[in-house]
BALOBA-1460 file (C-alpha; in Angstrom, 3 decimals):
// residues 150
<rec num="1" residu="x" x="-10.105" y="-18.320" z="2.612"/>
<rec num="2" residu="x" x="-8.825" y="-15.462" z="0.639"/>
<rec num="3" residu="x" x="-11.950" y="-14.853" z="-0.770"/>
<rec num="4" residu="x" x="-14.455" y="-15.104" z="2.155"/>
<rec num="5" residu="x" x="-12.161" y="-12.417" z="3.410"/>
<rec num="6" residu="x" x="-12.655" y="-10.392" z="0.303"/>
<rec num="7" residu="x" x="-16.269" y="-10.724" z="0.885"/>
<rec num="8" residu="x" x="-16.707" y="-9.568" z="4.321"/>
<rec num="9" residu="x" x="-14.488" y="-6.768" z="3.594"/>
<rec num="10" residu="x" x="-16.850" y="-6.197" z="0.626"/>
<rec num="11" residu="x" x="-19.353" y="-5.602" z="2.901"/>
<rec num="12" residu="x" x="-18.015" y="-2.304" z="4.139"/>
<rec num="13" residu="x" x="-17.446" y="-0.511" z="1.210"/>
<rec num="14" residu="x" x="-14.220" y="1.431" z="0.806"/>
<rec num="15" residu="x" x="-14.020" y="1.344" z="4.212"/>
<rec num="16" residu="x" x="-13.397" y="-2.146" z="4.402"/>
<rec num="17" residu="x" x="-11.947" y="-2.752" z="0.924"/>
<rec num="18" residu="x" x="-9.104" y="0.313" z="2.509"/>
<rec num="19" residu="x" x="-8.889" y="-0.481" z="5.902"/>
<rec num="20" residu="x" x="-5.080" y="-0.177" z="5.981"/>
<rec num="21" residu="x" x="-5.191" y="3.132" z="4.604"/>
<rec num="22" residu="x" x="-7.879" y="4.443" z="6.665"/>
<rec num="23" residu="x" x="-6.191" y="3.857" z="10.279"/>
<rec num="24" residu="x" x="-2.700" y="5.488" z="8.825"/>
<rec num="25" residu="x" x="-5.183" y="8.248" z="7.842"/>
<rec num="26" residu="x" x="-6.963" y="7.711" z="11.527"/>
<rec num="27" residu="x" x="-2.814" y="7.554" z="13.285"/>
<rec num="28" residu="x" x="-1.327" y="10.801" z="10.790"/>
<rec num="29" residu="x" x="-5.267" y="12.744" z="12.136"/>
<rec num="30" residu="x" x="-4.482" y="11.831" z="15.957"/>
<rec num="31" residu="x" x="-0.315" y="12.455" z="15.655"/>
<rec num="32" residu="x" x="-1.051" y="15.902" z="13.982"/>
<rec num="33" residu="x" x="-3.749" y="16.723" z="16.888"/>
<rec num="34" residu="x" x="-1.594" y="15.438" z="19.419"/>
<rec num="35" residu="x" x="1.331" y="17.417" z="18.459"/>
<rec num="36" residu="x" x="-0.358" y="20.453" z="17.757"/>
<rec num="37" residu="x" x="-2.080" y="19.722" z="21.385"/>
<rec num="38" residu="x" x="0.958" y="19.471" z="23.148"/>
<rec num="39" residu="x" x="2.591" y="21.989" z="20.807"/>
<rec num="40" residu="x" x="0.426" y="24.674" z="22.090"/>
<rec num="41" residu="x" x="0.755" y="23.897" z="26.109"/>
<rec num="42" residu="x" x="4.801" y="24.163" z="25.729"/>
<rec num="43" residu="x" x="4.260" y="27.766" z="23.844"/>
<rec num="44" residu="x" x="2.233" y="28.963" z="26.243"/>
<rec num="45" residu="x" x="4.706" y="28.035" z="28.629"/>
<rec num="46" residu="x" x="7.431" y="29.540" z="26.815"/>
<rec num="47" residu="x" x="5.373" y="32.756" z="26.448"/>
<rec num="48" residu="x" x="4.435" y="32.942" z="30.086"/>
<rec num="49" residu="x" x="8.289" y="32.144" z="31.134"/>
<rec num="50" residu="x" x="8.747" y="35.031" z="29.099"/>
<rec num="51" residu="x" x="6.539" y="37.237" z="30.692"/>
<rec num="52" residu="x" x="4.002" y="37.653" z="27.578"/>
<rec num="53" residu="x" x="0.771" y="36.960" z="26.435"/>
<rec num="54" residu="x" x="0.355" y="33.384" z="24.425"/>
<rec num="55" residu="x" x="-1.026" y="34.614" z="20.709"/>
<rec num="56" residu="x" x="-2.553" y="31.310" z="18.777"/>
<rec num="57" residu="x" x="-1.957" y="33.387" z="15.525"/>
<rec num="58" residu="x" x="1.595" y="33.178" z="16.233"/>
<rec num="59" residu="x" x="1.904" y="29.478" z="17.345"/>
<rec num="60" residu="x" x="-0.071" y="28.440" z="14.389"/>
<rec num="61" residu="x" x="2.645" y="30.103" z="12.034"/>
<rec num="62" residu="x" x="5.359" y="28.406" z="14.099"/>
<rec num="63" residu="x" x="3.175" y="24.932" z="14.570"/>
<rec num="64" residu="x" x="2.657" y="25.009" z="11.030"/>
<rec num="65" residu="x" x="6.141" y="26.153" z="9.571"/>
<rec num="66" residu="x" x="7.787" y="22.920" z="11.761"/>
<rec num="67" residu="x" x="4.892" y="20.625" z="10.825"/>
<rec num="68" residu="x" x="5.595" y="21.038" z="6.888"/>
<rec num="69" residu="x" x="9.325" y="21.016" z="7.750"/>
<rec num="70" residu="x" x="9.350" y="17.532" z="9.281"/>
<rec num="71" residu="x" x="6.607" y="16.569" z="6.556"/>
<rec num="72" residu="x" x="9.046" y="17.384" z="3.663"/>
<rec num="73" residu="x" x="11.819" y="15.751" z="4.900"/>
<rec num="74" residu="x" x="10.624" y="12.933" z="6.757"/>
<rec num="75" residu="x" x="7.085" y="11.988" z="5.845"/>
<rec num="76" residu="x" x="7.212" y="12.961" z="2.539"/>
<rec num="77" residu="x" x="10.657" y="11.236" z="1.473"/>
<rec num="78" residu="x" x="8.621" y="8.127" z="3.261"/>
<rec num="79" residu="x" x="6.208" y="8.074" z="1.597"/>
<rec num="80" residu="x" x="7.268" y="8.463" z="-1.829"/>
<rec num="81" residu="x" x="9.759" y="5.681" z="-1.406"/>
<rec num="82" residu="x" x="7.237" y="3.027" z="-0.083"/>
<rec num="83" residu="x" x="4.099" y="4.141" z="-1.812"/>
<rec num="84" residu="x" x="5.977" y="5.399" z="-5.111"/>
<rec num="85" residu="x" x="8.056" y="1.806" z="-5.488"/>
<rec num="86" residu="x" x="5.009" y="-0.063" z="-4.193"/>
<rec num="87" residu="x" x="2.220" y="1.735" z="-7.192"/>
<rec num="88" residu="x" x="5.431" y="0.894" z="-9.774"/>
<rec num="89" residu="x" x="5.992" y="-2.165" z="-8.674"/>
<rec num="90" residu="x" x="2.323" y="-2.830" z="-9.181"/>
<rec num="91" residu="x" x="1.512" y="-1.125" z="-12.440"/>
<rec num="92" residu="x" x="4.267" y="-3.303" z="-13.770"/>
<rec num="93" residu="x" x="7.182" y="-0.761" z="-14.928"/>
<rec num="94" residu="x" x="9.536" y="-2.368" z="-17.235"/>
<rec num="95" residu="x" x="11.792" y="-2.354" z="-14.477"/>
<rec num="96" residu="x" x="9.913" y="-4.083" z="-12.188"/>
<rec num="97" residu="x" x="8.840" y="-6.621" z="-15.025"/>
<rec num="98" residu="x" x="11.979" y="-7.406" z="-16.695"/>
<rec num="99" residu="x" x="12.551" y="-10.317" z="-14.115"/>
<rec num="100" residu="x" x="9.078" y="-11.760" z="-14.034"/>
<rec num="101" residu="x" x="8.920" y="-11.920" z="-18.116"/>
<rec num="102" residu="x" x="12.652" y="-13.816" z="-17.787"/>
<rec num="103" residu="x" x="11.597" y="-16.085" z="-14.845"/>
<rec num="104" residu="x" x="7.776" y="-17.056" z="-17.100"/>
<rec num="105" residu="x" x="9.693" y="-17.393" z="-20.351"/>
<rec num="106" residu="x" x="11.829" y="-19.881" z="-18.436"/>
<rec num="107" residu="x" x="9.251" y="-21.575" z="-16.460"/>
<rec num="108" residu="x" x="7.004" y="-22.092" z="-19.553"/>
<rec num="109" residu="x" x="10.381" y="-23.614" z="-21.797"/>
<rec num="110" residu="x" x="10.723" y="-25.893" z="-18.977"/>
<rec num="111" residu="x" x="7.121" y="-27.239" z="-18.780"/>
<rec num="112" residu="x" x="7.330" y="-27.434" z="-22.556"/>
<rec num="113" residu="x" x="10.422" y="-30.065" z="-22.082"/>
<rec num="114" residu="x" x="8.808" y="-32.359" z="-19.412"/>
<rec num="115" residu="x" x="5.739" y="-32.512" z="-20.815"/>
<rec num="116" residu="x" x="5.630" y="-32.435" z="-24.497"/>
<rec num="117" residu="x" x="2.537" y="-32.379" z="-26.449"/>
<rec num="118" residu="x" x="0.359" y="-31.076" z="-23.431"/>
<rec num="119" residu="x" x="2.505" y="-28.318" z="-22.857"/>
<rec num="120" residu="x" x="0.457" y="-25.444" z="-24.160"/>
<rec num="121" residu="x" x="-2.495" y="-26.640" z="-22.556"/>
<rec num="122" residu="x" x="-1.285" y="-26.468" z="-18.847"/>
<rec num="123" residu="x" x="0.440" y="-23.106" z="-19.544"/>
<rec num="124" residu="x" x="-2.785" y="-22.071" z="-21.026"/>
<rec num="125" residu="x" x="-4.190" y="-23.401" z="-18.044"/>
<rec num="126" residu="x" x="-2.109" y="-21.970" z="-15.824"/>
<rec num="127" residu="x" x="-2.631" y="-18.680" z="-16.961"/>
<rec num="128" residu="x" x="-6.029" y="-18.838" z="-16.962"/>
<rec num="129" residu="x" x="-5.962" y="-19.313" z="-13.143"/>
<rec num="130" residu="x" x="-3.687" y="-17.107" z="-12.069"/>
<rec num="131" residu="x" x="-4.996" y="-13.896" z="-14.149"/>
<rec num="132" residu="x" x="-5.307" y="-10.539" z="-12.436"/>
<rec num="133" residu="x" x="-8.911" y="-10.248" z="-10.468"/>
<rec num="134" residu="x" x="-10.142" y="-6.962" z="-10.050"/>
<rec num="135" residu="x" x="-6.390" y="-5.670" z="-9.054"/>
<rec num="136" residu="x" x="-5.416" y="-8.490" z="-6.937"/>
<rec num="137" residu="x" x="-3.562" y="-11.350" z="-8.060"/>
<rec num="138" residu="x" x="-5.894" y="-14.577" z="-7.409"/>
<rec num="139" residu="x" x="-5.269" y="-18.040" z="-8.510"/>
<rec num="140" residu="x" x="-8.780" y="-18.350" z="-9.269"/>
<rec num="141" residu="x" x="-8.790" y="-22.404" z="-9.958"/>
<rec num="142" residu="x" x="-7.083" y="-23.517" z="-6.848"/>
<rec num="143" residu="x" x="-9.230" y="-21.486" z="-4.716"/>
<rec num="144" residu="x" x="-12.284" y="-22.411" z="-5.761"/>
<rec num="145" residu="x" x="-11.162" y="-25.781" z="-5.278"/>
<rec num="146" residu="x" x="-12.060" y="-26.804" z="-9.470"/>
<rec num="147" residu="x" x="-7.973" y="-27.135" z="-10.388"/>
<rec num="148" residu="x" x="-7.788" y="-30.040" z="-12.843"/>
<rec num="149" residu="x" x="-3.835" y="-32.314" z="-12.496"/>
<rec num="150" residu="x" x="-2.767" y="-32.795" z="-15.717"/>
């Protein structure tokens, strides 16, 4: 299933292959032009309340100054927590590591004692199937459907 799915969105190039990062490209693009929109309509209204002429020179200062404001403390802190712990987590950081290398060290002494002799060969096994693939992790064997029991 997994990968008919990676085929299809195959098909579409880095559109497809990024979908999830193009529409909170396509959501950020429509917020920004929204709130700019809007943005301008209240400062007009605020100039004309006070009796002066609405300059876009001097909303775009002011639209700008509170859009970076609200991106460095909001969006920004955001991001860097969910997309900075997310890329480490994934490029495999010592930190993030330290437990998997514990829990396969374990795992692997375990198969060792219930199965002896053929051991090595199923944890060889094992992590032939379940290698990285192109950046995803894919247990190749069981999904193609050619997983031997031992």
């Amino acid at each position: 299933m997994s990968g008919e799915i990676e085929r299809k969105s195959a098909r579409y190039g880095v559109f497809g292959k990024y979908s999830y990062a193009w529409i909170t490209v396509l959501f950020f693009l429509v917020s920004l032009l929204l709130h700019w929109y809007f943005g301008w309509h209240a400062y007009q209204d605020q100039a004309r309340a006070h009796g002066e002429a609405p300059e876009f020179a001097a909303f775009a200062t002011e639209a700008a100054r509170d859009t970076f404001e609200n991106w460095q403390s909001e969006f920004l802190q955001l991001l860097w927590q969910v997309v900075g712990l997310a890329y480490f987590l994934y490029l495999g950081s010592p930190s993030s590591k330290e437990n998997d290398d514990r829990l396969e060290a374990k795992v692997d002494e375990l198969l060792r004692a219930q199965l002896g002799a053929g051991a090595e060969a199923r944890i060889a096994e094992i992590d032939r199937d379940y290698l990285r693939h192109h950046g995803h992790a894919r247990p190749v064997g069981i999904m193609a459907g050619n997983r031997s029991s031992s």
